[in-house]
FISELO-150195 format. One line per 5 residues: their letters; for each residue y, z, x of C-alpha. Coordinates in steps of 0.05 Angstrom, whole numbers, always signed. Example, Ala and Ser with C-alpha at 12.3 -4.5 7.8 and 13.67 -1.06 7.14 Angstrom:
<sites>
AS> -90:+156:+246  -21:+143:+273
</sites>
This chain:
<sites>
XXXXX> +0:+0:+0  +72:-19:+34  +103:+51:+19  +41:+74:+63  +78:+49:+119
XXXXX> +135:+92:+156  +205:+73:+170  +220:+65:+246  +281:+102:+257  +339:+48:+264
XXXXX> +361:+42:+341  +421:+63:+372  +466:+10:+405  +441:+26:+475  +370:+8:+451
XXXXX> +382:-51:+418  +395:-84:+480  +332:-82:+506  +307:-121:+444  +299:-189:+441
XXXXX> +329:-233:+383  +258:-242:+355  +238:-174:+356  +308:-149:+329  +305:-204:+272
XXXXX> +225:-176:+255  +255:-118:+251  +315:-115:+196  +267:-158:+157  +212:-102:+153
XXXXX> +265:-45:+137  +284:-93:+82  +216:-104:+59  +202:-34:+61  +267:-13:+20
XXXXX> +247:-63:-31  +177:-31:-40  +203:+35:-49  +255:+12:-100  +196:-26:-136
XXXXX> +154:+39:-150  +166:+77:-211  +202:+154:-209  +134:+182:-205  +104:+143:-149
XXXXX> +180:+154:-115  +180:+221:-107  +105:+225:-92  +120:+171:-39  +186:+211:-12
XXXXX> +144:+279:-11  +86:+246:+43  +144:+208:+87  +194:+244:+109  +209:+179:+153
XXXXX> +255:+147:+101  +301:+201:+113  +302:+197:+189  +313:+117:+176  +375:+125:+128
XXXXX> +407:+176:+162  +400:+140:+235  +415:+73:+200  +484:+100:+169  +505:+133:+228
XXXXX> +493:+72:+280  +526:+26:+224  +590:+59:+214  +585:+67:+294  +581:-2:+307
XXXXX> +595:-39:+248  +552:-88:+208  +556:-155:+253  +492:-130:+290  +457:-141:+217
XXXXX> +462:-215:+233  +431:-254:+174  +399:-192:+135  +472:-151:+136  +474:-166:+60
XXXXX> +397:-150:+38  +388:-103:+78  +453:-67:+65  +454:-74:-13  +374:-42:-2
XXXXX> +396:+23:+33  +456:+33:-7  +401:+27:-83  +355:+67:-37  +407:+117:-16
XXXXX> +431:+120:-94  +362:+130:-123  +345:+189:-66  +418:+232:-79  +407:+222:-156
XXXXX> +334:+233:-172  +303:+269:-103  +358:+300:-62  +326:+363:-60  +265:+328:-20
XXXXX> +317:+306:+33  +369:+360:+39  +399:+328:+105  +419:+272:+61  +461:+317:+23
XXXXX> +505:+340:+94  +569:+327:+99  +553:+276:+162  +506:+227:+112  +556:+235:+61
XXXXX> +609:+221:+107  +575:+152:+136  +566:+128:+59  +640:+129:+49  +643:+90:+115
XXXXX> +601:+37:+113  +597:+16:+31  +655:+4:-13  +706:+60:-41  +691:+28:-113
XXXXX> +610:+40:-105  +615:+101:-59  +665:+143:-103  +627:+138:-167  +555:+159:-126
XXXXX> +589:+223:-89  +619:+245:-154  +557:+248:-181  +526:+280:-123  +577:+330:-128
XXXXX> +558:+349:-199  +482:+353:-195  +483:+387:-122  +543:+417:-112  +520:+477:-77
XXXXX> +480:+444:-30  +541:+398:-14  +593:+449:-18  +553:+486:+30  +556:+445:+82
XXXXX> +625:+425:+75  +652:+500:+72  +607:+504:+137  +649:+447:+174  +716:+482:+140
XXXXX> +698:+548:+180  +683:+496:+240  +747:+476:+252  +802:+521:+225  +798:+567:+288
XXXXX> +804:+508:+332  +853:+484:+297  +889:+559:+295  +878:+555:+364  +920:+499:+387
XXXXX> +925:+465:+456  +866:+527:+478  +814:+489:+422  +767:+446:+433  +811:+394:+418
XXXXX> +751:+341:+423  +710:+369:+378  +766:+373:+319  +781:+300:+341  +715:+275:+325
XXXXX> +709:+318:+261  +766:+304:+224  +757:+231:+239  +692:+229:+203  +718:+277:+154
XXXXX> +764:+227:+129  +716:+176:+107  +691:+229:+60  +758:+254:+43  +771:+174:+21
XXXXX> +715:+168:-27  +706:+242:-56  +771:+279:-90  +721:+342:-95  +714:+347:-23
XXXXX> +787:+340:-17  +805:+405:-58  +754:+445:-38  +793:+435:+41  +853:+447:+10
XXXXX> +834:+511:-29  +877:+563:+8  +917:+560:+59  +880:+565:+120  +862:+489:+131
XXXXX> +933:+470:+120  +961:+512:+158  +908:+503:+221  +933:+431:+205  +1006:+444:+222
XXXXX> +993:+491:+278  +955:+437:+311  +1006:+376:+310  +1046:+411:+361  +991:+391:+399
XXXXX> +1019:+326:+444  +965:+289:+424  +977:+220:+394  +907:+204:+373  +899:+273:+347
XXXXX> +966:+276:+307  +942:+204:+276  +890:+237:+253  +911:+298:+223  +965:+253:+188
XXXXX> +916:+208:+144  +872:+278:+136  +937:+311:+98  +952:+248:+64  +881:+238:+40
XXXXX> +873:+313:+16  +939:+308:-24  +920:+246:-56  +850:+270:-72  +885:+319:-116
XXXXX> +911:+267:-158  +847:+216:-162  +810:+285:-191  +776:+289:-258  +824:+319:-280
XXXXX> +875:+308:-237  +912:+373:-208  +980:+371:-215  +1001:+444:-207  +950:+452:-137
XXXXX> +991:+381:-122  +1055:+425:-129  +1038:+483:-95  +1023:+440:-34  +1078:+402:-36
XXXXX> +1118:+471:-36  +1079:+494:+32  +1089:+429:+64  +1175:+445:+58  +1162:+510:+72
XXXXX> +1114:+496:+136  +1178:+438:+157  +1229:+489:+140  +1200:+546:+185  +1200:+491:+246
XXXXX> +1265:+468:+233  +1296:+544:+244  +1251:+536:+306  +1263:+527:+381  +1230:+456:+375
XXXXX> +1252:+381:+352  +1262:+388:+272  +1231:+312:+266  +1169:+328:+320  +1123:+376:+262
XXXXX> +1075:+345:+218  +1128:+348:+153  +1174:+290:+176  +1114:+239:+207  +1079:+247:+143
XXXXX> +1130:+231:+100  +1156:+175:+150  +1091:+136:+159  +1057:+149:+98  +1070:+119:+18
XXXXX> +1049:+192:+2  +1115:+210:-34  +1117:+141:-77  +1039:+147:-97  +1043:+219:-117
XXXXX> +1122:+196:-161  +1087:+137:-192  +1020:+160:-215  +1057:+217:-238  +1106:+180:-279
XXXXX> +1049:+141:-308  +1003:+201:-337  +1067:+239:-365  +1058:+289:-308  +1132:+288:-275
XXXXX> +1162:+351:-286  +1227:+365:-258  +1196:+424:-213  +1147:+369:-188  +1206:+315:-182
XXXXX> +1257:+371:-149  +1204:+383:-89  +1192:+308:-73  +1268:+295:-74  +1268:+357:-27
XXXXX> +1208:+332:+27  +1253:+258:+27  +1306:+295:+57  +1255:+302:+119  +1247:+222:+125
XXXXX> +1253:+195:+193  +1299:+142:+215  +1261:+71:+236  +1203:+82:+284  +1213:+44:+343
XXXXX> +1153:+33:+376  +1147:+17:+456  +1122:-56:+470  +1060:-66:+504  +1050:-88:+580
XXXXX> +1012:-148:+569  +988:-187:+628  +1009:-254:+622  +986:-315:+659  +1031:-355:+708
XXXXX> +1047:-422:+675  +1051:-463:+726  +1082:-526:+686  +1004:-559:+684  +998:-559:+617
XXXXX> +1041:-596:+552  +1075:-555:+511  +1049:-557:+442  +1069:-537:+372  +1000:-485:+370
XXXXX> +1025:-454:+438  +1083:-425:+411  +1056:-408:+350  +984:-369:+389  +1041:-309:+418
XXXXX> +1046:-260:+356  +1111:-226:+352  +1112:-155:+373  +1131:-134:+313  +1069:-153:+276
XXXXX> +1026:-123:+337  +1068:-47:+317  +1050:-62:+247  +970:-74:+260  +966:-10:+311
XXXXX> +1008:+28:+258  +947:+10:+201  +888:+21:+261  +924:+84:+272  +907:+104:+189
XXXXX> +832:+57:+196  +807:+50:+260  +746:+10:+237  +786:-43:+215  +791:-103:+255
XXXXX> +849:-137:+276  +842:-197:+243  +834:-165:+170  +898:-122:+184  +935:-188:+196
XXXXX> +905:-212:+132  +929:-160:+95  +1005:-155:+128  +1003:-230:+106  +974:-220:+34
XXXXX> +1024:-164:+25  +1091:-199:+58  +1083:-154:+118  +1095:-86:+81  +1051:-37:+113
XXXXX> +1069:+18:+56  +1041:-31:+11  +974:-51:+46  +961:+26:+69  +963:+41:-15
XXXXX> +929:-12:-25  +867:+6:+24  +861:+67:-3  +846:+46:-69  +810:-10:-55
XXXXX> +851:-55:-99  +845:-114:-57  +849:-180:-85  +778:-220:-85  +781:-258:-21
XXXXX> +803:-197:+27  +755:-152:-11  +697:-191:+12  +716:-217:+79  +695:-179:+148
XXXXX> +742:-119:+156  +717:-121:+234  +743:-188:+241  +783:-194:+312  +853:-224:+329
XXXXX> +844:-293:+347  +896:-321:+391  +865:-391:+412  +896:-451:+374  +860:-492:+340
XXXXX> +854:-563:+365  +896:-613:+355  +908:-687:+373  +954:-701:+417  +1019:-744:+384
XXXXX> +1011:-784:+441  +950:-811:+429  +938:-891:+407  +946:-913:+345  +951:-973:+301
XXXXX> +1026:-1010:+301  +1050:-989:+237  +1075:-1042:+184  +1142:-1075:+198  +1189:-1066:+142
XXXXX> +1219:-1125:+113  +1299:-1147:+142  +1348:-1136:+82  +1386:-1190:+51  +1450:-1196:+7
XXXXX> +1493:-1242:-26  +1538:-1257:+31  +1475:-1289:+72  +1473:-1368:+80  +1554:-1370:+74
XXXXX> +1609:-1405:+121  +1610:-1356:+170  +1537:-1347:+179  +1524:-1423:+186  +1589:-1423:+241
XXXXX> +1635:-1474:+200  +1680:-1444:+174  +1760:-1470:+196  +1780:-1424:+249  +1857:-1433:+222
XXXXX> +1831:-1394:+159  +1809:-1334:+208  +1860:-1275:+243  +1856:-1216:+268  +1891:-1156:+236
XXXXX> +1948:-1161:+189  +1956:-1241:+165  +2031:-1257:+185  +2077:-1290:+132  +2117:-1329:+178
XXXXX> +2106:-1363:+242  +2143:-1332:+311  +2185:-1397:+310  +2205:-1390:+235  +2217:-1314:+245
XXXXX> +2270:-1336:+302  +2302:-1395:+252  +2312:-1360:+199  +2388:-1332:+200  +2384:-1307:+128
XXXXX> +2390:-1235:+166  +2438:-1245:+226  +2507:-1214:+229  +2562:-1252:+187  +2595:-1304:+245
XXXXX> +2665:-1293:+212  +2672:-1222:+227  +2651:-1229:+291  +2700:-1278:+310  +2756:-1248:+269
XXXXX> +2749:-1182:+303  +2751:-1229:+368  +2813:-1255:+353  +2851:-1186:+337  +2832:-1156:+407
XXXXX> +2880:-1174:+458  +2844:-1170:+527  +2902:-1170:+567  +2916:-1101:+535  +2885:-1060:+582
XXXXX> +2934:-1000:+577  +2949:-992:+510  +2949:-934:+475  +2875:-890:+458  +2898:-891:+383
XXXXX> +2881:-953:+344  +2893:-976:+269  +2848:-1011:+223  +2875:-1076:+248  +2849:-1058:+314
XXXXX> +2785:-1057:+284  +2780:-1113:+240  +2762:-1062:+173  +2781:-995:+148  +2783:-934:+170
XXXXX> +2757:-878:+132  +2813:-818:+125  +2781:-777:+77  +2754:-726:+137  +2820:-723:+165
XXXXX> +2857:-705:+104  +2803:-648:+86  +2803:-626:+161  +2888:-617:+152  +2878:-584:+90
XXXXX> +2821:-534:+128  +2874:-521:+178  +2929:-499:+133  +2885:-461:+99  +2867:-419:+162
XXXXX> +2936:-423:+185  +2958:-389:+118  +2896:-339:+117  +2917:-324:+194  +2984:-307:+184
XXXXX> +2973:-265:+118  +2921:-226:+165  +2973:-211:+218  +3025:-192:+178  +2970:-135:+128
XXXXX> +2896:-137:+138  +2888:-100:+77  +2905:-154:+37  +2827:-171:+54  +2799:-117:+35
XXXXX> +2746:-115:-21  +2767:-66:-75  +2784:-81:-145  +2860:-55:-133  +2868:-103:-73
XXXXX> +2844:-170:-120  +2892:-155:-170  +2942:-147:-141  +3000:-203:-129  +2988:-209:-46
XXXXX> +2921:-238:-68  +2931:-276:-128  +2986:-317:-70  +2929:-322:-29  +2882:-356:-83
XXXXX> +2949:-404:-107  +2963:-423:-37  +2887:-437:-6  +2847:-453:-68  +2796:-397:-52
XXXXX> +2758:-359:-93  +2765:-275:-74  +2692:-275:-39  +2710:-329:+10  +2774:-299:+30
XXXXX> +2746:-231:+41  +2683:-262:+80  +2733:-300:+122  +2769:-241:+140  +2703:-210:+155
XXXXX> +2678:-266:+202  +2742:-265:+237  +2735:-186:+245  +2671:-204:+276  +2684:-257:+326
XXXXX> +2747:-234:+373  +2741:-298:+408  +2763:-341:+342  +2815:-289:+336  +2840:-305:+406
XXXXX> +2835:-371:+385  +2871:-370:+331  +2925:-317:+360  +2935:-379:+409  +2942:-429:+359
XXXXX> +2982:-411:+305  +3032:-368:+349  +3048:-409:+416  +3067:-476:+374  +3100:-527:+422
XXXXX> +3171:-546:+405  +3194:-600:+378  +3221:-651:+425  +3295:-681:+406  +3301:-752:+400
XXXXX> +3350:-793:+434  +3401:-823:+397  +3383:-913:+380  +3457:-926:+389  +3472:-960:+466
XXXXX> +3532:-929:+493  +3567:-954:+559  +3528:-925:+597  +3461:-953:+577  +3505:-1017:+556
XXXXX> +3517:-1028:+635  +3452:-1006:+640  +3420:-1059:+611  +3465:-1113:+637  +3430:-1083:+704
XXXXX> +3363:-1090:+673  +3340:-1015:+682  +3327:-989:+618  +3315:-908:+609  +3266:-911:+547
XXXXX> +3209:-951:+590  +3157:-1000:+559  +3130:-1062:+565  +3191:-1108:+579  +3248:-1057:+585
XXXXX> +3288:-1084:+542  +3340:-1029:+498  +3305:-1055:+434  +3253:-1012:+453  +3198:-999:+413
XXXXX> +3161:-1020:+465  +3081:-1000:+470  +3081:-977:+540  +3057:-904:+557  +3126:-879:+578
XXXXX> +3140:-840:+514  +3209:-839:+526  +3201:-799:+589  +3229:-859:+634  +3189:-903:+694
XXXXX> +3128:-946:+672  +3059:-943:+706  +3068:-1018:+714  +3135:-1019:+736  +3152:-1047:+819
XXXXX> +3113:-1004:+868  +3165:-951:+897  +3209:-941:+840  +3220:-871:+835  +3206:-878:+757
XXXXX> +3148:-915:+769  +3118:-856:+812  +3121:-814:+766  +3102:-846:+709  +3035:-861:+746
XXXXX> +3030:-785:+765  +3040:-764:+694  +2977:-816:+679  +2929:-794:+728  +2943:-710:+711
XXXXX> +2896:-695:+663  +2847:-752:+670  +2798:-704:+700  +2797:-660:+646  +2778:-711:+590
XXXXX> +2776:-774:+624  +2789:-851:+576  +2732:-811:+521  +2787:-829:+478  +2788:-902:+498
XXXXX> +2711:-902:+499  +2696:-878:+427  +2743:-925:+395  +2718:-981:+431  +2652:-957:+405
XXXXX> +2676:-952:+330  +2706:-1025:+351  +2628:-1049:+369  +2608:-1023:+307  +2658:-1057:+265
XXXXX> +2662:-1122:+300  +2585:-1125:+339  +2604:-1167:+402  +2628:-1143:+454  +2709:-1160:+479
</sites>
């Protein structure tokens, strides 16, 4: 009969080495022969089965242990038969014979279970356990509880190693079995061992201890029924426990308070699932409000030394290259999730980061309560970080020509200028020119009128090259515009009559109501036409400026008298005067008639008179005074006003 035959005890990975593939293969296919055999016997042939082999035990036990040890790629083809077989076998043992295998009801079986199979198949099966051997189990936890509070208690003088190993295996149960997580959390004493142990600087170790407290406190919630006011009382040490090592010696943010609540969704899964069963209290919503205010700032985590190889410019540079270095970033984010499940691999963390857009709160909740979606549920959680690109052909690589698109046509193809006849005389470049360069020189339609040109000509006597700077509008050959020269006179009167009335009482400027009333004013407005606001600004402006009033001192007071003129009768004197031909009055011929246009004025001699007359001296003296001050400008702007009027030149 096959449930005759024993179980061989499944190897540890140091012995399977020294087994072939075709003795390993032989192998899982017995065990999974076997399993089915058992499964196939009724309850009563089971248990008789069970009670004469104590073998199957020795084989489950060793099989669960070297699994969750190693993982299930050393299962090769069989990992799904022969794991779904042990886990019905496993099932049928803890539900119907567990008191023929009490080692199966340990904590460290227990604890492999929840490792190796499913949290949806596992929790259901250790819940049960829980309620039809409870002592048994209890037992043996409680045992492990008294294990490791004094070490914990104890600190850095512990046996650090053993807690380490412990807890870590601890937590697989912990993840599968809420009754395991309040029966550690009844009292104080593991807690508190807990806290006393992070000071501990010891990174693994405080990883550890992290998902421990996080798993215990959301055991209490995935309880049947959950335990709400245990949940509060916990939450009330843990502010308590951060409290007393804030008032401490030691960094507020290095206790176990702040890195739980900074690495952890523990706050947001206990707010959430309390919100949705009615459970949020304001006592329950006042302490998780209270344990945010110990949330840490960013974690910043130190980059790795990798050991990177020398490129050496052999190779191309292609797309998969630069997309084969992972950013650091996501490395922090994969060690940050090992760190919470170390027997997850790589390669399913990445997964995961890119199912959940990279949110590591997200994928930790998510893990825990194994609400995968379908394809990361049943992929290989030990799957590895690939960083080799996949193939790929190079772009340089032959290939066919490609088809030649078609040259575009329009309507302007086939025309004159395409078939090179057109008549070059219809072509030019830039701006087509109405006229011609000769036509544009014949045409006189806009040349200056002939007649004024040669009447201006006519009135300008060349031979006059002394005559006087002031010219007439005959001089010109038009009309000269007076209008500025009558408003400039007026201006000056003006001023002259403003100046004097401010010499003789400057109050009559002054700006008071009194003052424009009264009858020196209202003269003032008669005589200049000006309103009250311009005289009383001018008076101001002069006030200002002592230089105009200099100016104007000079002007208006230091007028140059008026010379007499001599009398037109000729008297004996000037009679014999002339019959000498010397005549007194100067000009141009001499003569007595004189109104001659020479530049004597009346002062006698002529600048063109005979050279070493005494007159003629002095006349030329008189000339040549003041020609350094202002020079001919006279003479030169009205032959310029004579240009503009006429447009040759004399």
């Amino acid at each position: 009969m096959p449930s005759s035959t024993p179980f061989a005890p499944f190897p540890k990975p140091a012995w399977r080495q020294r087994l072939n593939t075709q003795e390993w293969e032989s192998l899982l296919e017995a065990w999974t022969v076997l399993c089915h055999a058992l499964l196939a016997l009724s309850d009563k042939d089971f248990k008789a089965a069970l009670s004469s082999d104590e073998s199957v035990a020795v084989f489950l036990t060793s099989f669960a242990e070297a699994t969750a040890e190693a993982g299930t790629s050393s299962l090769g083809s069989h990992s799904a038969t022969l794991m779904k077989a042990v886990f019905q076998l496993s099932t049928r043992i803890l539900t119907f014979s567990a008191q023929l295998y009490p080692q199966l009801l340990a904590f460290p079986f227990i604890a492999d279970l929840g490792r190796i199979f499913p949290r949806r198949v596992t929790v259901p099966l250790i819940a049960q356990v829980f309620r039809l051997h409870s002592s048994l189990v209890e037992s043996s936890l409680l045992s492990l509880k008294k294990l490791l509070i004094p070490n914990l208690e104890a600190g850095i003088k512990g046996d650090l190693k053993l807690v380490e190993s412990q807890l870590s295996r601890l937590n697989h149960m912990l993840h599968v079995s809420p009754d395991a997580c309040t029966l550690f959390l009844a009292g104080s004493d593991f807690f508190d061992g807990l806290t006393t142990c992070f000071v501990v600087m010891n990174p693994p170790l405080r990883n550890i201890i992290i998902t421990t407290t996080h798993l215990c406190l959301v055991g209490l919630i995935d309880a049947e029924p959950p335990k709400w006011a245990m949940l509060s009382d916990q939450l009330y040490t843990l502010k308590s426990a951060a409290d007393a090592h804030k008032a401490g010696p030691l960094n507020v943010n290095d206790s176990l308070v702040p890195e739980l609540v900074t690495n952890t969704p523990l706050l947001k899964i206990i707010l959430r699932r309390a919100e949705d069963s009615g459970a949020a209290t304001e006592n329950l919503k006042k302490r998780i409000t209270a344990l945010e205010a110990f949330r840490k700032g960013a974690m910043v985590r130190p980059k790795r030394l990798m050991k990177r190889k020398v490129d050496k410019g052999k190779d191309r540079e292609t797309q998969e290259h630069a997309e084969a270095e992972m950013h650091v970033h996501k490395l922090s984010q994969i060690s940050q999730i090992q760190d919470l499940f170390p027997d997850l691999g790589s390669g399913f963390v990445a997964k995961c980061l890119a199912e959940y857009g990279d949110d590591v709160e997200q994928v930790v909740a998510n893990l825990l309560g194994e609400s995968l979606p379908t394809h990361l549920a049943k992929a290989d959680r030990t799957e590895p970080l690939s960083s080799r690109p996949k193939p790929r052909h190079s772009q340089m690589a032959p290939h066919s020509t490609p088809v030649q698109i078609p040259a575009r046509h329009n309507v302007f193809d086939d025309d004159e200028l395409d078939r090179l006849v057109v008549d070059t005389a219809k072509l030019s470049f830039g701006k087509k020119p109405g006229k011609t360069a000769d036509e544009i020189l014949n045409d006189r339609s806009n040349a200056p009128n002939k007649a004024a040109i040669l009447a201006a000509l006519a009135a300008f006597d060349s031979d006059d090259d002394e005559r006087d700077d002031t010219y007439d509008a005959d001089d010109v050959g038009g009309t000269v515009d007076a209008a500025n020269n009558e408003a400039d006179a007026r201006n000056d009167e003006s001023e002259e009559i403003l100046f004097k009335a401010y010499q003789a009482d400057a109050k009559v400027f002054d700006r008071d109501a009194a003052t424009r009333r009264g009858a020196s004013r209202l003269k003032l407005r008669g005589e200049t036409g000006m309103t009250d606001e311009a005289i009383e600004g001018w008076a101001i402006m002069l006030a200002r400026n002592p230089q105009q009033k200099r100016k104007l001192e000079a002007k208006y007071e230091t007028q140059p008298m008026n010379t007499p003129l001599n009398t037109t009768s000729t008297g004996p004197e000037e009679q014999e005067d002339e019959a000498d031909g010397s005549s007194s009055r100067g000009g141009r011929g001499g003569g007595s008639s004189g109104r001659g246009r020479g530049r004597g004025r009346g002062r006698g001699g002529n600048v063109a008179g005979p050279t070493g007359d005494q007159a003629t001296e002095s006349a030329r003296k008189r000339k040549e005074a003041n020609k350094g001050k202002w020079a001919n400008h006279n003479r030169r702007d009205a032959r310029a006003k004579k240009m503009a009027r006429g447009g040759v030149a004399g």
